[in-house]
C-alpha positions in Angstrom: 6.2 -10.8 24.8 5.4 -11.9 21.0 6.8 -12.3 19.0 8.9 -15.1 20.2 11.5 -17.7 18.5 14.0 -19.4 20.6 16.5 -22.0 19.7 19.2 -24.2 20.1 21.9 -26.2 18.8 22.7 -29.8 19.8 23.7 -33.4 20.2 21.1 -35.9 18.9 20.7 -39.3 18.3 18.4 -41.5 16.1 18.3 -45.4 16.5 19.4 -46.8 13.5 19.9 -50.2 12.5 22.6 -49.5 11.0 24.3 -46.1 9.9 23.8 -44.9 6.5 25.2 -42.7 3.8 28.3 -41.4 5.4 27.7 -39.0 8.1 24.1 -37.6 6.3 22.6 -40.4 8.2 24.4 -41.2 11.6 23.1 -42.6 14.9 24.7 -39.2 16.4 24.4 -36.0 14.7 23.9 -32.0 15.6 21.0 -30.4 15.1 19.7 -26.8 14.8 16.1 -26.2 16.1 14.4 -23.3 15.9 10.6 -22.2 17.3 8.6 -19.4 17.0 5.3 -18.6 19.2 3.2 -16.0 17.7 -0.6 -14.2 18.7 -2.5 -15.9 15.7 -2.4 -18.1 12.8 -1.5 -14.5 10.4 1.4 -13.7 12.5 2.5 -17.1 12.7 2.6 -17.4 9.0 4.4 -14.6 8.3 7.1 -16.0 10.6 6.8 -19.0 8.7 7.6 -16.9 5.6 10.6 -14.9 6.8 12.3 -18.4 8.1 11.4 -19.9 4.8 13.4 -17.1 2.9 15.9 -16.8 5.6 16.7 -20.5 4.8 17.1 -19.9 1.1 19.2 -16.5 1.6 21.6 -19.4 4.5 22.0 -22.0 2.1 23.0 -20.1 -0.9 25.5 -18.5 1.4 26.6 -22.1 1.7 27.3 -22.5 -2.0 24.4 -24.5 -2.5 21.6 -24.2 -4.4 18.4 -25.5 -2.3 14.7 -26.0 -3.7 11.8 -26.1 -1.0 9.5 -28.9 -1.8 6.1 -29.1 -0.1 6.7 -31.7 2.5 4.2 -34.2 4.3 4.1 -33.0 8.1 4.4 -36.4 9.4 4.4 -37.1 13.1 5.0 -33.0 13.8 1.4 -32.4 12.5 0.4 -29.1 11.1 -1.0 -27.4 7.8 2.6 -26.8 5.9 5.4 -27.8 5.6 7.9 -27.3 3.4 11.8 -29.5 3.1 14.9 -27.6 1.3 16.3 -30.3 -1.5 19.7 -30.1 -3.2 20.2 -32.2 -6.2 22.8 -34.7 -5.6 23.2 -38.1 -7.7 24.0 -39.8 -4.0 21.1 -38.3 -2.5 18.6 -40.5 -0.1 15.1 -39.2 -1.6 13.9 -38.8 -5.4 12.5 -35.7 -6.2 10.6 -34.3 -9.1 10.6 -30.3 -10.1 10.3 -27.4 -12.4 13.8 -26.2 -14.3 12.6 -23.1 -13.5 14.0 -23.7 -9.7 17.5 -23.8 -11.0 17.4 -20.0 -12.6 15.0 -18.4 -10.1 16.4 -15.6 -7.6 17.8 -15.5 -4.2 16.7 -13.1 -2.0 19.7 -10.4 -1.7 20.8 -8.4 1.4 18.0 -5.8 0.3 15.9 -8.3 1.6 13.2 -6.2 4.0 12.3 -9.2 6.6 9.7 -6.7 8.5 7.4 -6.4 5.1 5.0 -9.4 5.4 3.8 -9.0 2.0 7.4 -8.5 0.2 8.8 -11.8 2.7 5.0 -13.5 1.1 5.8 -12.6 -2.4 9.1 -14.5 -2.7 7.6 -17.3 -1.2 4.8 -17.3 -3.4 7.5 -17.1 -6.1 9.6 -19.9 -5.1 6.0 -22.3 -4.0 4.5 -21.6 -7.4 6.4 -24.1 -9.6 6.0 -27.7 -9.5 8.7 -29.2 -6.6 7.7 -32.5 -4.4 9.6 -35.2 -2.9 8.3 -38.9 -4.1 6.1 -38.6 -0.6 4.2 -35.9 -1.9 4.7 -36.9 -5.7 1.4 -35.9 -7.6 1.8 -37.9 -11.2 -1.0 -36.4 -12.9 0.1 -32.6 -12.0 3.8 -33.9 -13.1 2.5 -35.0 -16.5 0.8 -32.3 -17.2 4.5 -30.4 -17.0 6.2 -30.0 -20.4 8.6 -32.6 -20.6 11.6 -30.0 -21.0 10.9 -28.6 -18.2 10.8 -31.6 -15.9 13.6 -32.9 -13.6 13.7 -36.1 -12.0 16.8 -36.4 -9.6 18.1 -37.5 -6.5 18.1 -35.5 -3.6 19.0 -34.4 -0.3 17.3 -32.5 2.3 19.3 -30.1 4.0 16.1 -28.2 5.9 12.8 -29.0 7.2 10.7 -26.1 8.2 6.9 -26.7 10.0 3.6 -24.5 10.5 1.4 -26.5 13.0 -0.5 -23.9 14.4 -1.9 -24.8 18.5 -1.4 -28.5 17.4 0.6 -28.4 21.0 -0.5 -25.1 22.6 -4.1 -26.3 22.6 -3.2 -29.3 24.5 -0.4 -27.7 27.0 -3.2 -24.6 27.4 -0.7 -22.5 26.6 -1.8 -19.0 26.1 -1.2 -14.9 26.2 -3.2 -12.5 26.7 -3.9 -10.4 23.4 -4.6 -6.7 22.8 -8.3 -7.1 23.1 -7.7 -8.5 26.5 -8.5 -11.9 26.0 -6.6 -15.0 26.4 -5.6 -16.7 22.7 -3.6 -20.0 22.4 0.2 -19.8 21.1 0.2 -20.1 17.2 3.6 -22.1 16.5 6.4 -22.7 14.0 9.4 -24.9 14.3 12.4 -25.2 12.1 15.4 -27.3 11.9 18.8 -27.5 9.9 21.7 -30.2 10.7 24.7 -28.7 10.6 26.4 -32.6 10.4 24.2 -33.6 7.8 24.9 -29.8 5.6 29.1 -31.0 5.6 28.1 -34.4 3.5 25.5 -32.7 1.6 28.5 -29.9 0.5 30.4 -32.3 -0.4 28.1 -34.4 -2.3 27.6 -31.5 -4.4 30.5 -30.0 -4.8 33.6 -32.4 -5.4 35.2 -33.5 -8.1 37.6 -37.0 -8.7 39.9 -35.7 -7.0 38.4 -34.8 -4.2 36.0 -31.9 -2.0 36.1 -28.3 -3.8 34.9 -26.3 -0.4 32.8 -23.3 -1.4 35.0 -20.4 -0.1 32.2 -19.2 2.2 32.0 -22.1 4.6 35.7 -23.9 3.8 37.3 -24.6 6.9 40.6 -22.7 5.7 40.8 -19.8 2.9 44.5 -21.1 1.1 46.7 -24.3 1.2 50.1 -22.9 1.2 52.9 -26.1 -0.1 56.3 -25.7 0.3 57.3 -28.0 -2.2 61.0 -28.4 -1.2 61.2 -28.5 2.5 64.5 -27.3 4.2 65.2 -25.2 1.1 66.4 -21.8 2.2 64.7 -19.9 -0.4 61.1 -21.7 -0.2 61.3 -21.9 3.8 62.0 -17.9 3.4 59.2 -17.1 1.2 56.5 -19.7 2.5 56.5 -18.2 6.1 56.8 -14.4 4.5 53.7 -15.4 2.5 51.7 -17.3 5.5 52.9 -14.1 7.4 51.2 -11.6 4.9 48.1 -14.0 4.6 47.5 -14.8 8.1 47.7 -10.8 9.1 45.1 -10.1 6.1 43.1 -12.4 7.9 43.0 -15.4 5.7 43.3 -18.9 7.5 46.2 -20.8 5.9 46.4 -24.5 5.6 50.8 -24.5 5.6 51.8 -28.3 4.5 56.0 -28.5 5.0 55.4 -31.9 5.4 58.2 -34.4 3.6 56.2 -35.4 0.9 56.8 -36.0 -2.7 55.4 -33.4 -5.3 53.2 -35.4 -6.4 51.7 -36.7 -3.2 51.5 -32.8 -1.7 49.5 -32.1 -4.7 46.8 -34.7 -4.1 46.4 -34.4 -0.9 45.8 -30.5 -1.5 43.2 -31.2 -4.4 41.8 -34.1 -1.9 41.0 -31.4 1.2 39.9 -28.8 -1.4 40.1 -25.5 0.0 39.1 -22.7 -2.5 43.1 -21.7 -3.2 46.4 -23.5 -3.5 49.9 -21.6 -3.5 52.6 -22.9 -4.6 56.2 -22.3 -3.3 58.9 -24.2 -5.3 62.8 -23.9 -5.7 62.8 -22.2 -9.2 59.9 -20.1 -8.7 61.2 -19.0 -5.0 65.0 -18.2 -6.8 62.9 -15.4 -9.1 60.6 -14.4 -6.3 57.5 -15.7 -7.8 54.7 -18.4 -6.9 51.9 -20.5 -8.7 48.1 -20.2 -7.8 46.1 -22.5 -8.5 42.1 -22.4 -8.3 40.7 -25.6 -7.0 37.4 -25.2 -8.3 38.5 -24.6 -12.1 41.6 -25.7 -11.9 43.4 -22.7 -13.5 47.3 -22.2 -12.6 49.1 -18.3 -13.1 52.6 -17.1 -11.8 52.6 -14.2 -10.3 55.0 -12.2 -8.1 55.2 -13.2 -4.5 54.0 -9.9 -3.6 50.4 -9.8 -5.5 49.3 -13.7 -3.5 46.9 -11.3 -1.3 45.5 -9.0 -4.2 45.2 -12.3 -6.3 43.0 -14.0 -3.6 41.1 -11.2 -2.9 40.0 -10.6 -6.3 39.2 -13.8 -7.2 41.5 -13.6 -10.3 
């Protein structure tokens, strides 16, 4: 039955002293684990490989931009290893890499995961430049870098992926029975992501003063409709036609007709960051027209109440 990989997602807890940064480092957090059980140490590389650039392919979906960093095995044992780093002034480790990280290419939907040789080619690609974490630091390697092409940073790991080989099938005598008829032990992988730990780590790269600027692609609604005059006829008319038209297209709508001053709705808008902002006020509802704003760069338009959908979905 190998090819194998089970997983699950859960409740964990670590024994800390005391909590630290935010919830990146709580006592209780969830947890993605992944394994795969393979014939031989080949086949379990290769599986290695295609969770390695299955990884990159997840977290640039995420918005962010990760760098796997050759990674000390620790307590898990095993010959690799490698962590995924974002950059992140607040982040818990120091790590050291190439520039060359920050332009290379993600992996597309073209992306053929059953060609072991084109899975090992981006992986060679993306293990080739220089990337460690202070654990696995090498100074002399580091120097030897030009220096405009170093980066020293902060970091945060948002993935830890292991090879370790029958570290634990050799021990539990866990085998299969192969093609040649014989009985070989279970080459293992295991792979994990926090799903807790990924919300802090989005949002320590991607906010702003004012507050969290979701990625569209994981923010936990699509638009924050504000009715800036609650009890108005004309806004109350055109904010529910508009959450109406939004909702239907499928977009999840964040509708605040709370009792707030302008100023207050707008903050708290900017604060939650979701990807869009519309804006229903008296004047603007009169002529049938609203304001967009783009959280991320901040650019306001008018348009007609009836383009909001196109608008969003281009990404004007």
């Amino acid at each position: 039955d190998l090819p194998l990989n089970l997983y699950h997602i859960q409740w964990k807890f670590r024994d800390e002293v005391r909590p630290r940064f935010g919830v990146m480092r709580g006592r209780e957090f969830l947890m993605k684990d992944a394994y795969s059980f393979d014939l031989n140490y080949d086949a379990a590389k290769a599986a290695y490989n295609r969770m390695f650039v299955a990884y990159l392919r997840t977290f640039t979906r995420m918005g962010l931009k990760a760098i796997p960093m050759r990674a000390d095995t620790g307590p898990i044992g095993g010959d690799l290893s490698h962590e995924f780093i974002i950059l992140a002034d607040t982040g818990e480790s120091q790590v050291f890499c190439d520039k060359e990280f920050l332009d290379l290419p993600v992996p597309d939907d073209s992306t053929d995961f059953q060609n072991d040789g084109e899975i090992a080619g981006v992986v060679q690609q993306w293990t080739t430049p220089y990337a460690a974490t202070d654990e696995m630091h090498d100074e002399a390697v580091w120097e030897g870098l030009p220096d405009d092409s170093r980066l020293s940073a902060r970091g945060i790991e948002v993935g830890h992926i292991f090879h370790f080989g029958d570290k634990y099938s050799k021990p539990m005598n866990a085998k299969v029975q192969g093609p040649d008829g014989k009985e070989h032990h279970v080459s293992m992988g295991s792979y994990g992501i926090g799903p807790t730990r990924l919300i802090a780590a989005i949002i320590e790269a991607s906010h702003d003063d004012n507050g969290i600027i979701w990625p569209a692609s994981v923010a936990p609604f699509d638009v924050s409709l504000i009715n800036m005059k609650v009890g108005d006829a004309a806004c109350d008319e055109l904010c529910e036609r508009i959450n109406s038209i939004l909702t239907k297209a499928g977009k999840e709508v964040l509708y605040d007709d709370t009792d707030q001053r302008a100023g207050g709705k707008f903050a708290t808008a900017d604060l939650i960051g979701l990807p869009w902002q519309v804006i229903v006020g008296p004047r603007g509802a009169a002529a049938g027209e609203i304001e967009v704003k783009n959280r991320r760069t901040g650019e306001r338009v008018t348009i007609p109440a009836e383009q909001a959908l196109h608008h969003l979905d281009s990404g004007a």
